[in-house]
N, C-alpha and C positions, 0 to 999 in steps of 0.2 A: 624389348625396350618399352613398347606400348605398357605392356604388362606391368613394367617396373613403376610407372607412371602413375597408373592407378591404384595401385598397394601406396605409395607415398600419397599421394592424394588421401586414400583411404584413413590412414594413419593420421595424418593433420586435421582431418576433419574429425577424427576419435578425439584425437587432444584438444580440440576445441571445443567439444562436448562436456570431455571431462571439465577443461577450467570454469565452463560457463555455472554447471551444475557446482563446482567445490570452489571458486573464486571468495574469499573471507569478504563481509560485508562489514566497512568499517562505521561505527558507529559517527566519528565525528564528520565523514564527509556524506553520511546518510540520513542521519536522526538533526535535520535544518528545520527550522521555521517556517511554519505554512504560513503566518500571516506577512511574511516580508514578501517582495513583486518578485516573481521568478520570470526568466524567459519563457515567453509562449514558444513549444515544441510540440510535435506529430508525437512525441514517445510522454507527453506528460500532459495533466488536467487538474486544474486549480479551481479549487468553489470555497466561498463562504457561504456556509447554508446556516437558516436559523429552523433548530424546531421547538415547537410548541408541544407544553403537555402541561398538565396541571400537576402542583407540587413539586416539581421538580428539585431536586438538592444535587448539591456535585458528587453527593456519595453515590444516590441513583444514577447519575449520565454516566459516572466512574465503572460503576457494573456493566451499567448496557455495554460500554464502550471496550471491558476487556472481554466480552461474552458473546458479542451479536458479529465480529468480524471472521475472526476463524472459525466458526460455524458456517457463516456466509460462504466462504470459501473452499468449502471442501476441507478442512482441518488441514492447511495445507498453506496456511500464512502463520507466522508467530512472531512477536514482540522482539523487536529486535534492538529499541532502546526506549527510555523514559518508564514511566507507570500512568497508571488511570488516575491514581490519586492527586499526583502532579498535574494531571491534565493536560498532557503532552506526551505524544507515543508512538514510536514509525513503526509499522510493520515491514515485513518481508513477506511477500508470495511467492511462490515460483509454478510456474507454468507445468502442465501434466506429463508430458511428454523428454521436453528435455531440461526442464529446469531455468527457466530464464526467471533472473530475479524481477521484479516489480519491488515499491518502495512506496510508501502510504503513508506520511505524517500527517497527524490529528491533533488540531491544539483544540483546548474550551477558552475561547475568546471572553464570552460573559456568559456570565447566569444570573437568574432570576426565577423567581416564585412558579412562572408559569412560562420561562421559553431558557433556550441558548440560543448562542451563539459558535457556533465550530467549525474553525479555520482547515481547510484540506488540501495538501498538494501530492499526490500521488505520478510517479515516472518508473520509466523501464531502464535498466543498467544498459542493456545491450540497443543496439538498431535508431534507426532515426521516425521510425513510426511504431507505433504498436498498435494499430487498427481499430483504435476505440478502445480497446479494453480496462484502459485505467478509467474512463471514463464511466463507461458500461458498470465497472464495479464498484464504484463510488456513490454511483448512483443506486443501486440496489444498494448496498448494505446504509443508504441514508434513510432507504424506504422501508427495510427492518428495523433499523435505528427505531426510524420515529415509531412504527408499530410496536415495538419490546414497551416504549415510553408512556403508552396508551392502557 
């Protein structure tokens, strides 16, 4: 009986694995506005950052911006709605192990000759924490960002 217990067990925790890793990500309840107020969550991290660089054009930001994230990432985030051109675009990451999605929208609020403006709200699909890491990674890829910019 024990036995049986933990084979069911076993089994549910596969099929959990599976839907986490193959679950469709829908575009219209994922690719939302960074610049509108979201609830502050342990599984999510919202910044307006501005960077500076000289020259700058939204065809430039438009490059960095489809170029510098999934590199950042291990090639292991991709575009999952909008364009660079548009200047609005949610990624998808998903964790090394067993696939847990992450969700990254990036608007270009303003531009100008020598700065932006770019709206960022990054969250996790699953759990009520994600222990920093949306955080962690927004942070680095704003500090490649600005570095590609330079």
């Amino acid at each position: 009986m024990f036995k049986t217990w933990i084979v069911v067990g076993f089994i549910l925790l596969l099929v959990f694995f599976v839907y986490v890793r193959f679950a469709p990500s829908k575009e219209a309840v994922w690719h939302i506005d960074p610049t509108l107020d979201h609830p502050e969550r342990l599984n999510s991290f919202q910044v307006t950052a501005e960077l500076e660089a000289v020259g700058l054009t939204k065809k430039t930001l438009a490059s960095a911006l489809s170029n510098i994230f999934p590199k950042l990432d291990g090639e292991r985030a991709e575009i999952l709605a909008g364009s660079a051109e548009e200047g609005f675009l949610t990624y998808i990451s998903r964790s090394k192990l067993i696939g847990f999605p992450d969700y990254m929208s990036v608007k270009i609020v303003n531009i100008a000759s020598d700065k932006a403006e770019l709206a960022i709200y990054a969250r996790s699909r699953f759990g009520i924490s994600d222990l920093g890491k949306n955080k962690a990674r927004v942070s680095a890829w704003l500090k490649a960002l600005e570095a590609s910019l330079k």
